[in-house]
Backbone atoms as SQL, in Angstrom:
CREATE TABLE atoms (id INTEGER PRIMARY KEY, chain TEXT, resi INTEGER, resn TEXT, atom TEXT, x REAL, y REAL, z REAL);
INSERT INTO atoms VALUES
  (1, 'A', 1, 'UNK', 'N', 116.368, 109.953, 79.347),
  (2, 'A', 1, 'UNK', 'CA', 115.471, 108.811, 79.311),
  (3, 'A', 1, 'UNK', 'C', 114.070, 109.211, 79.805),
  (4, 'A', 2, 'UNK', 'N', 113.787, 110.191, 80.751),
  (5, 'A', 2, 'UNK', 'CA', 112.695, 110.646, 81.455),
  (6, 'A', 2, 'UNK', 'C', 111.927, 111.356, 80.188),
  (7, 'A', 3, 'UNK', 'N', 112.714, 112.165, 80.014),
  (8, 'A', 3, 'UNK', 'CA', 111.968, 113.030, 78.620),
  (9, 'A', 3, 'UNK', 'C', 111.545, 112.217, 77.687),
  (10, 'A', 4, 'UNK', 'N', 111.913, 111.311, 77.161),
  (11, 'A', 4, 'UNK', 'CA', 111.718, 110.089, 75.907),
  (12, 'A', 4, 'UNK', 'C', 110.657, 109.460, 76.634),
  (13, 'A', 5, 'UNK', 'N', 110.652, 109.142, 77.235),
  (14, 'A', 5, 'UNK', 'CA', 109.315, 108.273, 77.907),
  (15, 'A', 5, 'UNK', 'C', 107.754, 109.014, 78.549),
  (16, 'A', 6, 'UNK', 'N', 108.385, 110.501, 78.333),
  (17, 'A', 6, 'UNK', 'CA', 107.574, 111.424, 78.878),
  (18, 'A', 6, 'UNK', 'C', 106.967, 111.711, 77.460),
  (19, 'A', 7, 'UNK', 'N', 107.269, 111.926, 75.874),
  (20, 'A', 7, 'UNK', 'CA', 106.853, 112.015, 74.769),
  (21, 'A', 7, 'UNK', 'C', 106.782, 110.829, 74.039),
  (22, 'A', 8, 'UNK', 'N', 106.299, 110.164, 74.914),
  (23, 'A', 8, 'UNK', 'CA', 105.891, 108.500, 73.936),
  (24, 'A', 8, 'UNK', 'C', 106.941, 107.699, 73.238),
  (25, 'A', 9, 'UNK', 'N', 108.380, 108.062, 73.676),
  (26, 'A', 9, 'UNK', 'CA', 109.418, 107.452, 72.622),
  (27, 'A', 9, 'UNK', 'C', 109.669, 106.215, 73.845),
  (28, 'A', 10, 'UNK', 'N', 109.365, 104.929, 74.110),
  (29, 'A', 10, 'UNK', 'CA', 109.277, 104.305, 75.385),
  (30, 'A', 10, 'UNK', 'C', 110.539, 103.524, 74.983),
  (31, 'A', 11, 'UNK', 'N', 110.548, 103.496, 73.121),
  (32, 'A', 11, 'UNK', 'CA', 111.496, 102.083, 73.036),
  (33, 'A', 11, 'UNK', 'C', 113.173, 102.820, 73.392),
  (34, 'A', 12, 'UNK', 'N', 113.260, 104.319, 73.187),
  (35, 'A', 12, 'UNK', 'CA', 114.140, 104.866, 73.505),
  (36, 'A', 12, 'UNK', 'C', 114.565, 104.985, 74.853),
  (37, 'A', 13, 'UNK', 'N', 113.795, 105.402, 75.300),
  (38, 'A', 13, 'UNK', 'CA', 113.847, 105.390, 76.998),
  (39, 'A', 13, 'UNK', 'C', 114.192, 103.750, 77.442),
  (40, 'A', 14, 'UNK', 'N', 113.619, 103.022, 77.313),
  (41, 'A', 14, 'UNK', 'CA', 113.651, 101.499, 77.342),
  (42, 'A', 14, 'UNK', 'C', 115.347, 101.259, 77.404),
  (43, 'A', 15, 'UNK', 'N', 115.724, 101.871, 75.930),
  (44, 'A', 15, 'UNK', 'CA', 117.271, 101.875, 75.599),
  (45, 'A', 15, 'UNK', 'C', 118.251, 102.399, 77.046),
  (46, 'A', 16, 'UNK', 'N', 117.918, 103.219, 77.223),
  (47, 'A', 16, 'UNK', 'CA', 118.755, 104.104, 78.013),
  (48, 'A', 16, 'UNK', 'C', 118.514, 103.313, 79.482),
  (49, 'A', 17, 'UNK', 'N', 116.886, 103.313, 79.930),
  (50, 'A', 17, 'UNK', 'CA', 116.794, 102.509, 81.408),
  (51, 'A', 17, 'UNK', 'C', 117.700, 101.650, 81.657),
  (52, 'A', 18, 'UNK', 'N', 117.550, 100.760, 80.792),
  (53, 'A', 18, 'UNK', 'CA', 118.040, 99.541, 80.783),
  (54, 'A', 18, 'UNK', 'C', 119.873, 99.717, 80.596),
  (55, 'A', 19, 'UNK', 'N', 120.195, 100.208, 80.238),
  (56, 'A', 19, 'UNK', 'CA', 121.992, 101.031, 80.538),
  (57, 'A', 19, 'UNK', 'C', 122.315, 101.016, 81.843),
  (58, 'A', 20, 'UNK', 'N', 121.184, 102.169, 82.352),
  (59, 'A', 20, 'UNK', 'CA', 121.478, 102.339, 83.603),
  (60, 'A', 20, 'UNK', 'C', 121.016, 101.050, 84.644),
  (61, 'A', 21, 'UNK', 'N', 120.212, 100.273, 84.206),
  (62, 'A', 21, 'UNK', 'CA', 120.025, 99.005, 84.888),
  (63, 'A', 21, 'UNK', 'C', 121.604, 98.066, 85.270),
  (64, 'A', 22, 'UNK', 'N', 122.174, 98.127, 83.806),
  (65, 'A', 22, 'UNK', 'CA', 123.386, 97.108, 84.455),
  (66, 'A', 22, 'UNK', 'C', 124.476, 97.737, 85.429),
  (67, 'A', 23, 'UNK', 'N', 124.228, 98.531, 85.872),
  (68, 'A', 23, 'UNK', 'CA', 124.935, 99.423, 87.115),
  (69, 'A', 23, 'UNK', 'C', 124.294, 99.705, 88.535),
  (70, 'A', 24, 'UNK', 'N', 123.005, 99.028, 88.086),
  (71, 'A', 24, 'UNK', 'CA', 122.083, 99.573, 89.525),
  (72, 'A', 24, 'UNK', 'C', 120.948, 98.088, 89.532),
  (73, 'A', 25, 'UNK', 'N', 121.361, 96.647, 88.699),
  (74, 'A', 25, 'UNK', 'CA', 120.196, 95.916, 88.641),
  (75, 'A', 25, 'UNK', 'C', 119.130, 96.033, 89.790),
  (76, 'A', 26, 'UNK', 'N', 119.069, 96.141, 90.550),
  (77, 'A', 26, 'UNK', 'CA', 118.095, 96.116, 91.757),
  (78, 'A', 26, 'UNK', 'C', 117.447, 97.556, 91.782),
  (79, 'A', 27, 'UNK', 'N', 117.962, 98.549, 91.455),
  (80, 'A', 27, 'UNK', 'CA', 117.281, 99.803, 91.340),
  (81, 'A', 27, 'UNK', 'C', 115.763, 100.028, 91.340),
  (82, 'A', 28, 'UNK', 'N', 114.659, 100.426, 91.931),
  (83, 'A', 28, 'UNK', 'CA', 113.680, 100.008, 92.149),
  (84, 'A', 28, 'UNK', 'C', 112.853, 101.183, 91.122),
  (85, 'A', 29, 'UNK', 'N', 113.387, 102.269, 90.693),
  (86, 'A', 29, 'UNK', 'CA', 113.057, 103.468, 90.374),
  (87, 'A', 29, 'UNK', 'C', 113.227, 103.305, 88.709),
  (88, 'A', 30, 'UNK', 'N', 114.773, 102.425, 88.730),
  (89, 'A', 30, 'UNK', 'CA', 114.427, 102.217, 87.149),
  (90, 'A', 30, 'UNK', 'C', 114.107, 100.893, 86.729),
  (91, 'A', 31, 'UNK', 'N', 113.682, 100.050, 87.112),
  (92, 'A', 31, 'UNK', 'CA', 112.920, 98.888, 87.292),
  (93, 'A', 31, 'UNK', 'C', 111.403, 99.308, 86.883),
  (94, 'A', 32, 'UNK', 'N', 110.863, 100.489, 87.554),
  (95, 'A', 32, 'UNK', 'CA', 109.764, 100.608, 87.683),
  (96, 'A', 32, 'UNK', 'C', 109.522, 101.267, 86.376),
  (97, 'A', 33, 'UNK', 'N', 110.652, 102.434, 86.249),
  (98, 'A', 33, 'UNK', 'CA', 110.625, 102.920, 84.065),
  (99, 'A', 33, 'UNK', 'C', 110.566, 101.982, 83.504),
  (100, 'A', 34, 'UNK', 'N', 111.488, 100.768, 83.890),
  (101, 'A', 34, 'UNK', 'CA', 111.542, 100.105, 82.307),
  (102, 'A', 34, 'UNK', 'C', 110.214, 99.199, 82.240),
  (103, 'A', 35, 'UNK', 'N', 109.658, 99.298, 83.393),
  (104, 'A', 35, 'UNK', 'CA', 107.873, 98.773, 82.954),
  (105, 'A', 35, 'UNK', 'C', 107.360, 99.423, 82.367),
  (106, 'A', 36, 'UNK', 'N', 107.176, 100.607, 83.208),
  (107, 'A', 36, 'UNK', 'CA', 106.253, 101.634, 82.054),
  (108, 'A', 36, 'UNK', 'C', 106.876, 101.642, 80.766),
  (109, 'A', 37, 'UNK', 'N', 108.437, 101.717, 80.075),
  (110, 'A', 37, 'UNK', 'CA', 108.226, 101.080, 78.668),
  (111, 'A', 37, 'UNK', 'C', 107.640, 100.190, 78.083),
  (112, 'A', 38, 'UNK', 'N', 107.926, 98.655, 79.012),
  (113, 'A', 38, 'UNK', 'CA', 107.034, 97.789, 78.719),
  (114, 'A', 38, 'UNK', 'C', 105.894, 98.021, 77.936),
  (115, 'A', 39, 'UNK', 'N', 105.353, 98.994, 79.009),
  (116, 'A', 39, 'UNK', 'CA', 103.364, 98.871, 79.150),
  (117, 'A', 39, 'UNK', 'C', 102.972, 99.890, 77.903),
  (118, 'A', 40, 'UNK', 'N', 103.937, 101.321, 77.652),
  (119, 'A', 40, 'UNK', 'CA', 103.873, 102.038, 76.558),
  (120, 'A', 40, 'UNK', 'C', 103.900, 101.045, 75.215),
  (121, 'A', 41, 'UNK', 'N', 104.962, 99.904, 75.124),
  (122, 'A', 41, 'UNK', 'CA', 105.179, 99.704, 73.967),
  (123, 'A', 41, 'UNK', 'C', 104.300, 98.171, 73.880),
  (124, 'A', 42, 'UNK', 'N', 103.278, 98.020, 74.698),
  (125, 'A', 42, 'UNK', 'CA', 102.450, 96.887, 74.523),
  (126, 'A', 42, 'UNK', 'C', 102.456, 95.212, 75.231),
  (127, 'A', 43, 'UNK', 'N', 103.878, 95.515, 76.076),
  (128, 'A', 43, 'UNK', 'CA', 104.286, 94.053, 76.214),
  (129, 'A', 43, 'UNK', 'C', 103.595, 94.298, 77.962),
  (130, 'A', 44, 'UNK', 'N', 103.154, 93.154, 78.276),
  (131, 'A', 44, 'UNK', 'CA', 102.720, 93.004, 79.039),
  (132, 'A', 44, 'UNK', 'C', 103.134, 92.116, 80.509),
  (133, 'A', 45, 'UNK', 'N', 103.226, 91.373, 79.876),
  (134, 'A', 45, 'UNK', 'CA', 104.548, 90.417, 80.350),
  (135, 'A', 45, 'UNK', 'C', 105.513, 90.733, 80.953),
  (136, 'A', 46, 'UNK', 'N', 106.531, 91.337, 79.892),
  (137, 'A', 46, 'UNK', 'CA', 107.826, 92.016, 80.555),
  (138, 'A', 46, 'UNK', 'C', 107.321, 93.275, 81.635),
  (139, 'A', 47, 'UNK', 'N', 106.335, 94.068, 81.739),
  (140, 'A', 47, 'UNK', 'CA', 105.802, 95.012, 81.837),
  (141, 'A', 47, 'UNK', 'C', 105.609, 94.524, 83.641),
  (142, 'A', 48, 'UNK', 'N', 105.270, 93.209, 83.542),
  (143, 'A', 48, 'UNK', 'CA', 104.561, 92.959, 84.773),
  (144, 'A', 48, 'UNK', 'C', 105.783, 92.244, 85.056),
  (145, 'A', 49, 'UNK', 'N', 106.613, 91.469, 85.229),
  (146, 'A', 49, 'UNK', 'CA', 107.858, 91.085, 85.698),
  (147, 'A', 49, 'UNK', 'C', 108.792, 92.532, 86.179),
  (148, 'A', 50, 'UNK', 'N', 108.842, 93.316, 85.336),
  (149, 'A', 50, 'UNK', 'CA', 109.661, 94.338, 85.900),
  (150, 'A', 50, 'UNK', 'C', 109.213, 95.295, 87.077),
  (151, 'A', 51, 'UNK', 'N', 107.520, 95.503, 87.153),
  (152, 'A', 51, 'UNK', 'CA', 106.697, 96.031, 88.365),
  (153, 'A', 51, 'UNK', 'C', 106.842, 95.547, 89.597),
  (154, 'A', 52, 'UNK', 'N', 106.925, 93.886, 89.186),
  (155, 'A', 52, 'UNK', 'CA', 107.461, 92.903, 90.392),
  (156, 'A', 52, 'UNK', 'C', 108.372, 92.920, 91.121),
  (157, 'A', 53, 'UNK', 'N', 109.612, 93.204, 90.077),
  (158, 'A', 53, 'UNK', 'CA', 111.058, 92.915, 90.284),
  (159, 'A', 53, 'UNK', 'C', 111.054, 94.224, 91.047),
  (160, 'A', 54, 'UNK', 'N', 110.743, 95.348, 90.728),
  (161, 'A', 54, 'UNK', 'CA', 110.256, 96.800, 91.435),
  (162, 'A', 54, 'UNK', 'C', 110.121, 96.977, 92.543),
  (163, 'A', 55, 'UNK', 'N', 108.995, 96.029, 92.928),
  (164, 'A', 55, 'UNK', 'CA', 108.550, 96.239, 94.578),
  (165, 'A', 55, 'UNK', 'C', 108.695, 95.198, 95.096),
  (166, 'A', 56, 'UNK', 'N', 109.649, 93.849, 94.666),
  (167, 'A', 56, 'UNK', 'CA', 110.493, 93.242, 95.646),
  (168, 'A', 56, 'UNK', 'C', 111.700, 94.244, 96.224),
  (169, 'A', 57, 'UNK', 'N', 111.899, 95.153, 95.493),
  (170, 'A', 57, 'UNK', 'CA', 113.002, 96.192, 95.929),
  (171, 'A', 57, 'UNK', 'C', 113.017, 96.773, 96.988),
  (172, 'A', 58, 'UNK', 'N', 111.387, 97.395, 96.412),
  (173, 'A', 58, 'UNK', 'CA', 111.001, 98.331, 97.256),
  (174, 'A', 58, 'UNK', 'C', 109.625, 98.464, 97.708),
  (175, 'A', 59, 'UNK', 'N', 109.546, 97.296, 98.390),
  (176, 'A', 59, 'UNK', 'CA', 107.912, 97.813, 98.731),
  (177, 'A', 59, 'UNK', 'C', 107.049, 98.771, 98.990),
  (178, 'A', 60, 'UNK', 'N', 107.581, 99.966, 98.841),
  (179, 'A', 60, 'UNK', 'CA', 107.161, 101.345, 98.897),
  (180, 'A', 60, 'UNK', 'C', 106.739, 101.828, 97.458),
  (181, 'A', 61, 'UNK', 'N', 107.036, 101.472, 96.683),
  (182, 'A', 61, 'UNK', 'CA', 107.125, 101.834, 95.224),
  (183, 'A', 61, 'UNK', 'C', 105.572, 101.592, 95.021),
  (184, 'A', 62, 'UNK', 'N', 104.351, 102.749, 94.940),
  (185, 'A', 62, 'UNK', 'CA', 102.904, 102.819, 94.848),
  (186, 'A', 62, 'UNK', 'C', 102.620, 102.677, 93.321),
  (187, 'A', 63, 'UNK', 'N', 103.469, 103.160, 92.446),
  (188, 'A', 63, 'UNK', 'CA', 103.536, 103.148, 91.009),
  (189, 'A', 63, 'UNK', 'C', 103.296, 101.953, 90.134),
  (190, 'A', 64, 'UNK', 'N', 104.266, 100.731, 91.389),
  (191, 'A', 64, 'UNK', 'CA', 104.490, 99.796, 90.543),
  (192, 'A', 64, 'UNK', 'C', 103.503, 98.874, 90.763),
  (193, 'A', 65, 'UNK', 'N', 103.042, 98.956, 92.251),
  (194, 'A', 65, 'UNK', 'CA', 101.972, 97.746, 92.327),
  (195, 'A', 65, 'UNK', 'C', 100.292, 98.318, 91.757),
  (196, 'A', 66, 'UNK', 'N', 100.288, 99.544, 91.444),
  (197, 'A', 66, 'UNK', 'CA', 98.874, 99.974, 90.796),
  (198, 'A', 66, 'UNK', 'C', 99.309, 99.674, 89.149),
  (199, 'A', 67, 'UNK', 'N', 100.361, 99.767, 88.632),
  (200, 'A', 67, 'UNK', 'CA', 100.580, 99.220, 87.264),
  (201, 'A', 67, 'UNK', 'C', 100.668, 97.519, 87.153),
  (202, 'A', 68, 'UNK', 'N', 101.269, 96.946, 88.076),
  (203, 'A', 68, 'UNK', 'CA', 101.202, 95.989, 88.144),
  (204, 'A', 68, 'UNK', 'C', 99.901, 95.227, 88.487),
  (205, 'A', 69, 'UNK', 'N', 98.596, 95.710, 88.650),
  (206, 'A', 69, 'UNK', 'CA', 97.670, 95.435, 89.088),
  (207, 'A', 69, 'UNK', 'C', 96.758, 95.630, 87.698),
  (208, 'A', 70, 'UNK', 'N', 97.188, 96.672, 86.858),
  (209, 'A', 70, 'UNK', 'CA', 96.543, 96.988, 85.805),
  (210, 'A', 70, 'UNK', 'C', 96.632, 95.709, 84.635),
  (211, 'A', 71, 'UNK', 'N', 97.848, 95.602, 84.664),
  (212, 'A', 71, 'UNK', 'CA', 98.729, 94.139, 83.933),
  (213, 'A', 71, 'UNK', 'C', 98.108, 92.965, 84.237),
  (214, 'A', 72, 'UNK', 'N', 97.688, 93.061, 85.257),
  (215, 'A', 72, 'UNK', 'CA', 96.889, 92.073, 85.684),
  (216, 'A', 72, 'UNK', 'C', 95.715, 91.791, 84.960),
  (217, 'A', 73, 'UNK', 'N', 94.983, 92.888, 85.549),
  (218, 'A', 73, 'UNK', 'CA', 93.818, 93.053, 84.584),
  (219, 'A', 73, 'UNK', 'C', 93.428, 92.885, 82.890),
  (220, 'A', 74, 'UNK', 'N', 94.647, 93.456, 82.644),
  (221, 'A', 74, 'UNK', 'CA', 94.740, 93.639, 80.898),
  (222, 'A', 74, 'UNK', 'C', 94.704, 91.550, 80.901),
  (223, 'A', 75, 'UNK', 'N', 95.320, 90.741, 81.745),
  (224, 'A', 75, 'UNK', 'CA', 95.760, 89.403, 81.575),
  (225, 'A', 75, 'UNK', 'C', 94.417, 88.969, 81.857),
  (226, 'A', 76, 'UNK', 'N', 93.119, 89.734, 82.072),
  (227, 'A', 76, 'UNK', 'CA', 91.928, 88.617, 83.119),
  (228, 'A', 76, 'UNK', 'C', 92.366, 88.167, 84.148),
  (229, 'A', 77, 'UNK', 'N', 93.112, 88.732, 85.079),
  (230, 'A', 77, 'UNK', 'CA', 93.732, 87.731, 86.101),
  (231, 'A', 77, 'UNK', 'C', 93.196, 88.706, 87.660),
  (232, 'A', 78, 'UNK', 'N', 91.742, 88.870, 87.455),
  (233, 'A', 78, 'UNK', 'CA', 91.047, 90.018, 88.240),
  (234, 'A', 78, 'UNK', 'C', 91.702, 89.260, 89.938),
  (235, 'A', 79, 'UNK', 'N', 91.568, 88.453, 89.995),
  (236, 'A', 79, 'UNK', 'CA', 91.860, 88.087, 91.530),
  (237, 'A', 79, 'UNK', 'C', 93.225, 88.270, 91.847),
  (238, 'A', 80, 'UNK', 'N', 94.398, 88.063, 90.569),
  (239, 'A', 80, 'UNK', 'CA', 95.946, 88.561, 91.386),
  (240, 'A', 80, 'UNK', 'C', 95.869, 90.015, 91.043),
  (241, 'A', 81, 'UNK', 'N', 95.267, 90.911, 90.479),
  (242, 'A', 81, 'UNK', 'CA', 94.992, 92.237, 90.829),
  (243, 'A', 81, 'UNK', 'C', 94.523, 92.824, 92.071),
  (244, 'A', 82, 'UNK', 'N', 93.610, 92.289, 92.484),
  (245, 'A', 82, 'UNK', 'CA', 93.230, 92.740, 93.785),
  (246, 'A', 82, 'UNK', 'C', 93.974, 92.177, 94.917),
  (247, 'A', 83, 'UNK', 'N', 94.861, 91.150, 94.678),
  (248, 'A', 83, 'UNK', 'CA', 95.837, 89.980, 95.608),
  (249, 'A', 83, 'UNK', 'C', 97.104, 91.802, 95.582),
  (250, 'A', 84, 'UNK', 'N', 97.427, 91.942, 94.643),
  (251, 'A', 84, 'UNK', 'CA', 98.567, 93.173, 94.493),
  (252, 'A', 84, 'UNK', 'C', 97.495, 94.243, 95.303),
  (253, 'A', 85, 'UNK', 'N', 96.481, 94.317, 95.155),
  (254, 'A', 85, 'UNK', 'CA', 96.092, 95.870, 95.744),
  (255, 'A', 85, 'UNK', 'C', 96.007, 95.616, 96.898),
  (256, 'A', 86, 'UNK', 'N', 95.747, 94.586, 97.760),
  (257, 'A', 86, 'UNK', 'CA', 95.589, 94.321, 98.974),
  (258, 'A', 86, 'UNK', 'C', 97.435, 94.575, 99.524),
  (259, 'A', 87, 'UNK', 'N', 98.406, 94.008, 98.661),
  (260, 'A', 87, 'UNK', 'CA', 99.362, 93.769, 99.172),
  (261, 'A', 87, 'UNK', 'C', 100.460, 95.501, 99.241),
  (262, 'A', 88, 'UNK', 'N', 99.440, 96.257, 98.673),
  (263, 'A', 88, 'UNK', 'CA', 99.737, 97.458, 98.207),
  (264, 'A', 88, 'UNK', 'C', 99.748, 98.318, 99.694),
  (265, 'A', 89, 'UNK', 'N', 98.282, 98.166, 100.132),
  (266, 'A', 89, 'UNK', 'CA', 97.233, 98.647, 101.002),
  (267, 'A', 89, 'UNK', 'C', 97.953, 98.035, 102.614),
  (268, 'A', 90, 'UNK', 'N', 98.918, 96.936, 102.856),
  (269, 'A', 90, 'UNK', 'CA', 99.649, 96.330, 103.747),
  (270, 'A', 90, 'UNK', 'C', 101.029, 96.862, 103.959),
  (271, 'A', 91, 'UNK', 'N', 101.587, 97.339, 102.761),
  (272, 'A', 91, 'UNK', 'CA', 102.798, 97.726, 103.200),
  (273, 'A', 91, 'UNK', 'C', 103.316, 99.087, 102.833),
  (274, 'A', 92, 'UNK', 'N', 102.039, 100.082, 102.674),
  (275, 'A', 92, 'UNK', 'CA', 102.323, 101.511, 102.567),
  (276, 'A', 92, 'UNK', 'C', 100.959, 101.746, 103.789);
């Protein structure tokens, strides 16, 4: 799945994350892949729910709240972007 998502195949990787999701739902690591499929394959939405779902896990996860901040942005939603970077900057 790493390799597929590492050569742009996201909807593949997507496939596989998400496998390993129903064995680990809370998993914060593949929570945080199956955004970056998300965000590879355009959806934004799902992209930013799964960044979320990410670093309710794990608030350590730096990946997810700078993507999740980007998502933001892509939405115009400049103030809950910087609301995530602040919240980034608090608990790392």
């Amino acid at each position: 799945a790493d390799l597929a998502l590492a050569i742009d195949r996201a909807s593949d990787a997507k496939y596989h994350y998400d496998e390993m999701l129903k064995g680990k739902p809370n998993d914060a690591e593949l929570l945080e892949k199956v955004g970056l499929c998300e965000e590879q394959l355009g959806r934004v939405e799902p992209a930013i729910a799964r960044f979320e779902k990410a670093i309710a896990a794990d608030p350590t996860r730096v990946v997810s709240y700078v993507r999740l901040a980007v998502g933001y942005r892509r939405q115009e939603r400049a103030d809950a972007a910087d609301r995530v970077m602040d919240k980034l900057v608090a608990a790392n």
